[in-house]
Each structure stands twice: as C-alpha cells, then as structure tokens.
C-alpha beads as a LAMMPS data file, in Angstrom:
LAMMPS data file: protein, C-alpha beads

149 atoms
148 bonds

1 atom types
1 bond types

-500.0 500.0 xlo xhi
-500.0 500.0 ylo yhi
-500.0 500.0 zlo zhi

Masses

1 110.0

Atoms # bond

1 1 1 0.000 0.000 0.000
2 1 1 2.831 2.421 1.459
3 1 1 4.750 2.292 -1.824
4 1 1 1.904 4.184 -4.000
5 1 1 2.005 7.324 -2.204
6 1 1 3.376 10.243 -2.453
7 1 1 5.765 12.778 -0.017
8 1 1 2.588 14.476 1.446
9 1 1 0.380 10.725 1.962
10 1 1 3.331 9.258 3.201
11 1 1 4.487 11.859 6.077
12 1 1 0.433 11.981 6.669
13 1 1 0.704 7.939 7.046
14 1 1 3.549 8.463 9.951
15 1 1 2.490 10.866 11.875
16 1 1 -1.360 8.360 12.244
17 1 1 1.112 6.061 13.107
18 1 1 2.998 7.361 15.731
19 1 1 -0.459 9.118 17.358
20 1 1 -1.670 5.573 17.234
21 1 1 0.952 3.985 18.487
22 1 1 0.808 6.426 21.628
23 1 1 -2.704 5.814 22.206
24 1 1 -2.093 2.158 22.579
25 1 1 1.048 2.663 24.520
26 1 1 -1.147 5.051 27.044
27 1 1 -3.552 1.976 26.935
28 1 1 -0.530 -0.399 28.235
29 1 1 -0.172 1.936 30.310
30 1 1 -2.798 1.965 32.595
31 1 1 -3.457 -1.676 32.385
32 1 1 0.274 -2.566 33.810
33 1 1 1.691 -1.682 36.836
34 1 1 5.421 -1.062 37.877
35 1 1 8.177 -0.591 35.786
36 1 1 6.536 -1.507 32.727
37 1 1 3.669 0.961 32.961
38 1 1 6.467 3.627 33.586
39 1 1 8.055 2.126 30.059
40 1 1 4.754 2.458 28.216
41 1 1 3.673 5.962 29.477
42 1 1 7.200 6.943 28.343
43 1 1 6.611 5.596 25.053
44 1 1 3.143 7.118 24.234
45 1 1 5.212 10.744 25.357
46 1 1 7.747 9.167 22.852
47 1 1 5.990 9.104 20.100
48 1 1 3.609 12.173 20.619
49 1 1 6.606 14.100 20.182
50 1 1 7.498 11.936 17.240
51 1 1 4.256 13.129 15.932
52 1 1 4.333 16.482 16.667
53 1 1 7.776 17.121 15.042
54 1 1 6.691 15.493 11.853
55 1 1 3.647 18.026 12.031
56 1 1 5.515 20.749 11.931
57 1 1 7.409 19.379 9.343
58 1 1 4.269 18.794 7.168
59 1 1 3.213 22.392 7.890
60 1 1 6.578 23.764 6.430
61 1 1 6.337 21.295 3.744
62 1 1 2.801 21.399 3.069
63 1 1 1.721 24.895 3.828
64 1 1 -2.014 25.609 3.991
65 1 1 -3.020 21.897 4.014
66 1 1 -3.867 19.117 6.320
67 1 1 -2.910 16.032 6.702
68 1 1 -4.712 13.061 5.571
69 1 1 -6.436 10.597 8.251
70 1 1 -5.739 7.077 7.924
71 1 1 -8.135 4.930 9.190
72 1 1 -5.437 2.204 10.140
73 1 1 -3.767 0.718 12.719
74 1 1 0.084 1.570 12.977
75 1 1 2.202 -0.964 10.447
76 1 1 4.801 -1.408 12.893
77 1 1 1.954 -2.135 15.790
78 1 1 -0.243 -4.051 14.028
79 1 1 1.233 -7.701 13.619
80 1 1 1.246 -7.361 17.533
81 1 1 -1.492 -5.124 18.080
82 1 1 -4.519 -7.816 19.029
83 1 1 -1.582 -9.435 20.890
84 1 1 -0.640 -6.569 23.179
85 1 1 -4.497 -5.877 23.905
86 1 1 -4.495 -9.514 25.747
87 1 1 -1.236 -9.063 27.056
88 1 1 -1.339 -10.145 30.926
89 1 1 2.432 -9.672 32.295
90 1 1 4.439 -6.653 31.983
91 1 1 6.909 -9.207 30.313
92 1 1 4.626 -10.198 27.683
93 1 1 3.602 -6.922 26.826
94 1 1 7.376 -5.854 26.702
95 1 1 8.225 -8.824 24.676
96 1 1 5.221 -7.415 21.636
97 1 1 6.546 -3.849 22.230
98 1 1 10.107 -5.118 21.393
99 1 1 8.659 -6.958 17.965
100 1 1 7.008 -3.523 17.567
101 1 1 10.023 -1.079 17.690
102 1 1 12.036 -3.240 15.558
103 1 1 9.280 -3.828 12.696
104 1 1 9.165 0.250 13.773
105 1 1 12.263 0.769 12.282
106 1 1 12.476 -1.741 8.904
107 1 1 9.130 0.778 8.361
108 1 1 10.982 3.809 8.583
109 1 1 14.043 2.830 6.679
110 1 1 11.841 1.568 3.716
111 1 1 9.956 4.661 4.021
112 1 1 13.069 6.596 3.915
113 1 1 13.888 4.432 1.001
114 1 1 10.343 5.536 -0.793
115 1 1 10.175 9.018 -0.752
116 1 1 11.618 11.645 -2.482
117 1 1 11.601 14.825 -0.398
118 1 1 15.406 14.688 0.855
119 1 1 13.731 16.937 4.886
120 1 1 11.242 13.840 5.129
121 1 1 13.511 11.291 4.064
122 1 1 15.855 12.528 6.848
123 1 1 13.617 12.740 9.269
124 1 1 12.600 8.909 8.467
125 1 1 15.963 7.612 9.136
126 1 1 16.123 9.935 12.937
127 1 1 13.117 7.837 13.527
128 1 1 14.315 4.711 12.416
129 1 1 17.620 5.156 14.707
130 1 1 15.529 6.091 17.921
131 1 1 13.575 3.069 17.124
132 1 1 16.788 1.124 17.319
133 1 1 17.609 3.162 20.813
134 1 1 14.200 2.247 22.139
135 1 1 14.700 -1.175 21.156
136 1 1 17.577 -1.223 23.045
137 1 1 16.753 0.490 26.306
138 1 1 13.255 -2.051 26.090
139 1 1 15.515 -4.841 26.234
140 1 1 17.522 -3.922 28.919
141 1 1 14.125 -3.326 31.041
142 1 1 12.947 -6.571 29.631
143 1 1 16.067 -8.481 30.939
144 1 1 15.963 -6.760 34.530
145 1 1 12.168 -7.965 34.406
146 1 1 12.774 -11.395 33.414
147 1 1 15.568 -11.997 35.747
148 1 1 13.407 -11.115 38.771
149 1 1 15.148 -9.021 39.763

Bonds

1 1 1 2
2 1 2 3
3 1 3 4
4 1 4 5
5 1 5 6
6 1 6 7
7 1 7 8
8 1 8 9
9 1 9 10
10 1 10 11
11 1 11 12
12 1 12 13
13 1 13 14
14 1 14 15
15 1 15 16
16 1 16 17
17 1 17 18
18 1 18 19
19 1 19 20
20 1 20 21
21 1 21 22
22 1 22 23
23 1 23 24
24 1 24 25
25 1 25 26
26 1 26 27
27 1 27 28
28 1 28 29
29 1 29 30
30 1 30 31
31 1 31 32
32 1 32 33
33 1 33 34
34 1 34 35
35 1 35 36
36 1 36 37
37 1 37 38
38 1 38 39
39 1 39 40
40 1 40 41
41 1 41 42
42 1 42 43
43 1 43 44
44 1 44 45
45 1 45 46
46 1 46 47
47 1 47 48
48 1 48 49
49 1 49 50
50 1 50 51
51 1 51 52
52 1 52 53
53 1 53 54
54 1 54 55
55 1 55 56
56 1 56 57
57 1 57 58
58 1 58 59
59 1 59 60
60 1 60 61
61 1 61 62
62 1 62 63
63 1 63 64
64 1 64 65
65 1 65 66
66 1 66 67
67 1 67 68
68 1 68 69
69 1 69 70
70 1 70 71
71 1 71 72
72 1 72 73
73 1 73 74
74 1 74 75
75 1 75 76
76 1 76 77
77 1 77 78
78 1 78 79
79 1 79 80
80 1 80 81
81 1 81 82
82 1 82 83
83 1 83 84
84 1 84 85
85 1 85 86
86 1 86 87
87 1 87 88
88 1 88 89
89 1 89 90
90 1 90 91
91 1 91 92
92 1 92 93
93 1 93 94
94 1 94 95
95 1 95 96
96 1 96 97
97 1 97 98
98 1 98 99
99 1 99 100
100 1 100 101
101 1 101 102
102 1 102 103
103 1 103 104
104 1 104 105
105 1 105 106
106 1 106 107
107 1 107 108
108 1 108 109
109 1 109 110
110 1 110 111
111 1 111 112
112 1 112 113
113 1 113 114
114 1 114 115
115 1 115 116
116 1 116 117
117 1 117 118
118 1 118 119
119 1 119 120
120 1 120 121
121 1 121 122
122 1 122 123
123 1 123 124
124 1 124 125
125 1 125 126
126 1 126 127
127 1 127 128
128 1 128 129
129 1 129 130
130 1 130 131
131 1 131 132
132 1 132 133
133 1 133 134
134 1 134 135
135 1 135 136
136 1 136 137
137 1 137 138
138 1 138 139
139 1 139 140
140 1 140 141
141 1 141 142
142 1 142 143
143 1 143 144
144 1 144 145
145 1 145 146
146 1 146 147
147 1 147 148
148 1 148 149
C-alpha cells in the first residue's frame, strides 16, 4: 500500500502512526503496573513528540493543508497489536513492544527508502535510529524484568 504514495500521503501515514501507536502505549499503560507501565507511558510521550515534530514538518512542507487521516492501525503495531491488547504480564507486553520497535524501524528505513523529499527522508531515518535506541533500552528493562530481579 505504502509504496503508492506520495511525499505528502506518506508523512500523513507516519504521523497516524505514531499518534496511534501512543494511544495504545497510554492503553498499556494503565493496564500494567510497575516498571513496565512507567516504560509504556514513556513511550506514548515518545511518540507524541514523534508526531508532533513530523507536524511541523508537514506544515513547512505542506503549507495551507492538512494532513490526511488514515483509518489504520500503525504498520509497525499491528502484527502485535490484538496481541498486546491480551497481554497479561508486563513481560509479555514488553516482549510485543520489542517486535514492535524493531518492525518500527524496517518501516521507517523503507519509508526513507520511498520518498523523495530529501527533509522527510531525513527525518525517516532519525526515527528509524531512535527506534533502534528504544529497542535497546526495552531490552535492557525486559532483561531486569525477566531476571526477577
């Protein structure tokens, strides 16, 4: 779908990804407790800044428009999405949010790969690096979890 669009549908697409995304992490949040609902609440702050700084981006880009609504869940959530709505430890649901982050970034590098606006394409491959990062620093919590520590 993602490889049809343009500049403007396909900064539109990632910034209704990443206010999804935070919606769902605020979702974890409040369901978990602990160190994990710390993680997700971080997250959902995470990516509403993700959003925001691709909005102003779009406005610069895209003066005088808006961007289009996607009616879709998040690419990088969605294999895991249903999955993370059931999830019942704080190690499960850190365990779908690591799947998450790293699909996360193979979306943003191909998307950096797709378009042609060199500011957007840039700003793709920032995301796909703090993706990485997250992944990281959600593994190390994971591990602390896990080891019962």
């Amino acid at each position: 779908m993602l490889k049809n669009l343009n500049g403007y549908e396909l900064l539109s697409y990632a910034i209704c990804n990443e206010e999804c995304a935070a919606e769902i992490y605020e979702w974890l949040s409040e369901r978990l407790e602990g160190e994990a609902s710390e993680e997700f609440r971080r997250l959902a702050a995470e990516k509403k800044k993700h959003a925001l700084r691709m909005r102003e981006l779009f406005s610069k880009l895209y003066p005088n428009r808006e961007p289009i609504k996607f009616n879709a869940p998040p690419l990088d959530v969605l294999p895991v999405c249903s999955e993370m709505m059931k999830a019942k430890s704080e190690e499960e649901a850190l365990s779908l949010a690591l799947l998450s982050e790293a699909l996360g970034k193979t979306l943003y590098m191909k998307l950096a790969r797709m378009v042609g606006d060199e500011k957007i394409r840039l700003l793709f491959e920032e995301l796909a690096g703090i993706k990485e990062e997250t992944y990281k620093h959600l593994l190390e919590v994971y591990e602390f979890l896990s080891s019962g520590s």
